[in-house]
C-alpha positions in Angstrom: 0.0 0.0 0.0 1.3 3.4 -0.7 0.7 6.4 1.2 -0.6 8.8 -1.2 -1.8 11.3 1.3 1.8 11.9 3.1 2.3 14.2 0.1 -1.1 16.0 0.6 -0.1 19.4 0.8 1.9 19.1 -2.7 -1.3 18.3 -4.3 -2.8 21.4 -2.6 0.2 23.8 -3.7 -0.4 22.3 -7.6 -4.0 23.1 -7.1 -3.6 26.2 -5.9 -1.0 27.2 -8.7 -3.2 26.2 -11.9 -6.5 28.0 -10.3 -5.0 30.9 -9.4 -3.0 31.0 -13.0 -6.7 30.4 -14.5 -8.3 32.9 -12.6 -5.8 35.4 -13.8 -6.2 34.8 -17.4 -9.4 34.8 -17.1 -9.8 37.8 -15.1 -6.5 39.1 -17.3 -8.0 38.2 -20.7 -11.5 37.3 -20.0 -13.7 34.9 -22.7 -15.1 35.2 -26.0 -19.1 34.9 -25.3 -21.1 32.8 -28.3 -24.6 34.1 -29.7 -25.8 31.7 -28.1 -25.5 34.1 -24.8 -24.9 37.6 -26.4 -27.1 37.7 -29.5 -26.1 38.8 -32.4 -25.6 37.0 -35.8 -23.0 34.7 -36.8 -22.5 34.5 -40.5 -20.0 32.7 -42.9 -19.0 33.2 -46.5 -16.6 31.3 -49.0 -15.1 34.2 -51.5 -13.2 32.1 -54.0 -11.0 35.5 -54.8 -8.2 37.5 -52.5 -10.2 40.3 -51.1 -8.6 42.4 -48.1 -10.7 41.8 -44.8 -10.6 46.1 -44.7 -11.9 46.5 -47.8 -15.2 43.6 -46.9 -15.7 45.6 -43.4 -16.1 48.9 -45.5 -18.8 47.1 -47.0 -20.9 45.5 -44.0 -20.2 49.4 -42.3 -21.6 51.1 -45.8 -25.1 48.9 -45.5 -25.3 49.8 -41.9 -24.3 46.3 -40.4 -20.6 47.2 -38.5 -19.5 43.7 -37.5 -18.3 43.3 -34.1 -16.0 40.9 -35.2 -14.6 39.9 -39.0 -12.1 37.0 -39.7 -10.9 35.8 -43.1 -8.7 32.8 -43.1 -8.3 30.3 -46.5 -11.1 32.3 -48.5 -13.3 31.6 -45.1 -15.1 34.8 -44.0 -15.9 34.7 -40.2 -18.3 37.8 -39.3 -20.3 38.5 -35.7 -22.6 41.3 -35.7 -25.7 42.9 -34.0 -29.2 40.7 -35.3 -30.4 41.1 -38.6 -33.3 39.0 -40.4 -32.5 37.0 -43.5 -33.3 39.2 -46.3 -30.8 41.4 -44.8 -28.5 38.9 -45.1 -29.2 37.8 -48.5 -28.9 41.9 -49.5 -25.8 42.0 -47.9 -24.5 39.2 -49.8 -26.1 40.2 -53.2 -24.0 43.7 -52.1 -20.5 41.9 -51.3 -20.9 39.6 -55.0 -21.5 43.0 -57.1 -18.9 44.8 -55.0 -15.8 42.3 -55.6 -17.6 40.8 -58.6 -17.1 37.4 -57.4 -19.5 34.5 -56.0 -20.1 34.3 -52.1 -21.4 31.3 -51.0 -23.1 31.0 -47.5 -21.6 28.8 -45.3 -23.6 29.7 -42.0 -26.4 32.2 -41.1 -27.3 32.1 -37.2 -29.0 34.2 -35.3 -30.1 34.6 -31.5 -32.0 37.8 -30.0 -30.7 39.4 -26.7 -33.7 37.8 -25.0 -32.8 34.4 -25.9 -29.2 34.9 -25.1 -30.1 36.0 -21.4 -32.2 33.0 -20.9 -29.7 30.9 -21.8 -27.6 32.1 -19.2 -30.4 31.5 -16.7 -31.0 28.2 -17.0 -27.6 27.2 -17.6 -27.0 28.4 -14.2 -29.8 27.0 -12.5 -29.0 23.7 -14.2 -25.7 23.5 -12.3 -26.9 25.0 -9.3 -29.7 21.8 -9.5 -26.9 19.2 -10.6 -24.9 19.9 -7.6 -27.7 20.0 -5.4 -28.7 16.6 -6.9 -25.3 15.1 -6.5 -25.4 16.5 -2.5 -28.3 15.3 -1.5 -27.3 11.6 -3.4 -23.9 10.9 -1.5 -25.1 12.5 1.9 -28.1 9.6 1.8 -25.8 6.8 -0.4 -23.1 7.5 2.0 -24.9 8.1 5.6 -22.0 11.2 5.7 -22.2 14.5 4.9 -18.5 14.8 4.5 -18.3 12.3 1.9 -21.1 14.6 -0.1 -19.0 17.8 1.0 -15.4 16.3 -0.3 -17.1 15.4 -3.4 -18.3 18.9 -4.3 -15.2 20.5 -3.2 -13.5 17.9 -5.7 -15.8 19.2 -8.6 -15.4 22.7 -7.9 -11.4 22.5 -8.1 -12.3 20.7 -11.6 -14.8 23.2 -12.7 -12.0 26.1 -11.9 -9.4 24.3 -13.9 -11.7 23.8 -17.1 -12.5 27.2 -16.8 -8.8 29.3 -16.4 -7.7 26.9 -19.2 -10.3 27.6 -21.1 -9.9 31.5 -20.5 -6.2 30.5 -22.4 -7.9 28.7 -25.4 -10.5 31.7 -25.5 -7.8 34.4 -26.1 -5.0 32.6 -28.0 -7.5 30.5 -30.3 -10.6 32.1 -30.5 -12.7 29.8 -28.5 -15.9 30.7 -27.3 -17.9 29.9 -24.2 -21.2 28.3 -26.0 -23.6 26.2 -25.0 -21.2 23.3 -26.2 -18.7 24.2 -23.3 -21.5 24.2 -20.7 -22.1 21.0 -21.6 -18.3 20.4 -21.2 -18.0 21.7 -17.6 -21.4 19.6 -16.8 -19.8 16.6 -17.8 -16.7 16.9 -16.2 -18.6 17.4 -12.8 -20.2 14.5 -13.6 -16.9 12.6 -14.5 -15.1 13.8 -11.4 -18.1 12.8 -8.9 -17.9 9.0 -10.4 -14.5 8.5 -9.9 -14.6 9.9 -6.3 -17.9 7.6 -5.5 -15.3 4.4 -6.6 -12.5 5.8 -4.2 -15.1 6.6 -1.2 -17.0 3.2 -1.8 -14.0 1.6 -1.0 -13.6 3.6 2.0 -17.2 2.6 2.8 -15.9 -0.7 2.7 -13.1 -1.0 4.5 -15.0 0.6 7.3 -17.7 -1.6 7.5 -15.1 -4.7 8.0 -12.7 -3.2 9.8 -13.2 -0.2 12.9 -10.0 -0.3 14.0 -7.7 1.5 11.5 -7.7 5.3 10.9 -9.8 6.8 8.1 -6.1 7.8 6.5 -5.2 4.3 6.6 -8.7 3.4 4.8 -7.6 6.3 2.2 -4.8 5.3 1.5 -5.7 1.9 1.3 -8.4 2.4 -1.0 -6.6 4.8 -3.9 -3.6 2.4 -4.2 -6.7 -0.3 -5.0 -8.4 1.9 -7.3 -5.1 3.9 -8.9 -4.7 1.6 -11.4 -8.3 1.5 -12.4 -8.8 5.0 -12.6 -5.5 5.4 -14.9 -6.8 3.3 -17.1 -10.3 4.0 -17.7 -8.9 7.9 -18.3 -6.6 7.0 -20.6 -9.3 5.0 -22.7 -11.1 8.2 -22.9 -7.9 10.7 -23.2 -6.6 8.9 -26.5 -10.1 8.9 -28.0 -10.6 13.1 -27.2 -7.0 13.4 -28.7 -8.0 12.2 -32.0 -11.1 14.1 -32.2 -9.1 17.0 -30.9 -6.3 17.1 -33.5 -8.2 15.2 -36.3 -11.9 16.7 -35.5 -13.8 19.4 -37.5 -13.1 22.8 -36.2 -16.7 23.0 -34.9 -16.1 20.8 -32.3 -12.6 21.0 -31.6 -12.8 23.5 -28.4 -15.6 21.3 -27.4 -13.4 18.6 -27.1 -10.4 19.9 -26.0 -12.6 21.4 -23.2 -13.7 17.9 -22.2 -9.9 16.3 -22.3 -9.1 19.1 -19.8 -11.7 17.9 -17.7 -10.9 14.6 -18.3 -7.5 14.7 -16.7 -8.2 17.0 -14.2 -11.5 14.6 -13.4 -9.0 11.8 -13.0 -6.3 14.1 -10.7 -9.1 15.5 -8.0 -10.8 12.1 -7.4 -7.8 10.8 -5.1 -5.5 14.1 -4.7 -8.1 16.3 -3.7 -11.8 14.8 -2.9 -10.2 12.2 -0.8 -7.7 14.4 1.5 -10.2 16.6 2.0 -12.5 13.7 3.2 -9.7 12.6 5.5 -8.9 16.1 7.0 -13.1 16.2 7.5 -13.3 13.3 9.2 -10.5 14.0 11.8 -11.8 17.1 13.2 -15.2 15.4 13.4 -12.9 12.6 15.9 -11.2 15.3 17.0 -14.5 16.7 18.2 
C-alpha cells in the first residue's frame, strides 16, 4: 500500500498554482461569449477571390451592419454582428458579389435575439446549481455522511475552476468561445469527477464496515492504491479517444473537445489528490471533536 496522502499538501500547492494561473487569465483576458448568450448574428462566407478583410468591413459598415468581429482565413469569412433577419443577409450578400464581382457562397447564417441569449444564461445556471444540489443530497443519503457529499463537491469545484482558467487560455489565443457546447463540457466533467470519487469513497465505505480499527487515512490510502490503477486506465481509454477528435476533428467541435480532455485529466487528478484528502482532514476534526 502506498501512502498517497503523506504528500497532501503538494497536491494542494499544484491546485492552488493552476486555479490561481486560471483565474488570472481569465480575469486578465476574459472569454469570447457565443450568440448563443450575447445575441447577435453569426455568418459565414466562402469568397473564392483574394479580397482584403478592410476592404469587406467597409462594405458590412456602408449597409449599416458594422461587425463586431470579422475574420478571413483560406477564403473563409468569419463575421459577428448585431441581429439582422434573413433578407438582410441575403442583400448583404447580393452587395458583397456585385462589390468584388465574385461569388459568395453562405456557409452559415445564425442568429439569437438578446432575450434568448439572457435565458440561456439562466437556466444554464440553475441547471448546475440543480446538478450539484442533486449530487449532494445523493452521497449525503448513499453514504450516511455529509462529508463524503462535501469532499465530493469541493473535488468538482477544483475541476470546474481548472476547465475554466484553461479555457480562458484557449478563448484568447484560439478564438474559442464559451457556447452552450462548453456548458455541456464543464457539466460533464462534474459528472466525471463525482464518479471516480464515489469508486474511491465506496471503498472507503468498505473497509469501514469490516474493519473499525484503523484510521480513516489508513482506509484512504488503502483504497486509492486499489483503485489507482483503475482509474488510470479508464482515463486513458477516454484521453486517447478526445486526442483524436481533438487534433483530427472538425473545427466546430474541436474546443468542445479539448474542453472535455481538460476535464478529463483534471477529473481523473481531484478524485484521489483532492476529494479524498479533503474527506480525511473532515473526518479528523469530526474525531477530534
Amino acid at each position: 500500500m502506498m501512502r498517497f496522502l503523506k504528500f497532501s499538501w503538494l497536491y494542494a500547492l499544484i491546485s492552488i498554482v493552476v486555479i490561481s494561473a486560471g483565474l488570472y487569465t481569465a480575469v486578465r483576458y476574459g472569454f469570447t461569449y457565443s450568440i448563443d448568450f450575447v445575441g447577435g448574428t453569426d455568418i459565414e462566407y466562402q469568397i473564392d477571390k483574394k479580397i482584403s478583410s478592410g476592404d469587406i468591413k467597409a462594405v458590412f459598415v456602408e449597409q449599416g451592419m458594422p461587425p463586431s468581429t470579422l475574420r478571413l482565413e483560406n477564403n473563409i469569412l468569419s463575421v459577428r454582428l448585431k441581429p439582422i433577419n434573413e433578407k438582410q443577409e441575403i442583400s448583404l450578400r447580393r452587395e458583397l458579389e456585385a462589390k468584388f464581382q465574385t461569388p459568395v457562397k453562405s456557409l452559415r447564417f445564425e442568429t439569437v435575439g438578446p432575450v434568448i441569449g439572457k435565458e440561456t444564461i439562466r437556466k444554464t445556471f440553475i441547471a448546475s446549481l440543480l446538478a450539484i444540489l442533486g449530487i449532494l443530497i445523493y452521497m449525503s443519503i448513499a453514504f450516511k455522511d455529509i462529508f463524503f457529499a462535501v469532499a465530493a463537491i469541493a473535488a468538482m469545484v477544483h475541476d470546474f475552476f481548472v476547465v475554466v482558467g484553461v479555457y480562458s487560455l484557449f478563448s484568447h489565443f484560439f478564438g474559442a468561445e464559451i457556447d452552450t457546447m462548453f456548458v455541456t463540457a464543464v457539466l460533464t466533467t462534474m459528472s466525471f469527477s463525482v464518479h471516480d470519487t464515489i469508486v474511491i469513497f465506496d471503498k472507503i465505505r468498505e473497509y469501514f464496515g469490516y474493519d473499525m480499527s484503523g484510521d480513516i487515512e489508513y482506509y484512504a490510502n488503502k483504497a486509492i492504491t486499489e483503485t489507482m490503477v483503475r482509474s488510470i486506465n479508464n482515463s486513458m481509454t477516454i484521453i486517447f479517444m478526445l486526442l483524436a477528435l481533438t487534433l483530427m476533428g472538425g473545427s466546430s467541435i474541436r474546443f468542445f473537445v479539448a474542453a472535455l480532455l481538460v476535464g478529463t485529466i483534471t477529473g481523473t487528478y481531484s478524485s484521489p489528490f483532492i476529494a479524498t484528502p479533503i474527506l480525511v482532514w473532515l473526518e479528523k476534526r469530526k474525531s477530534r471533536k
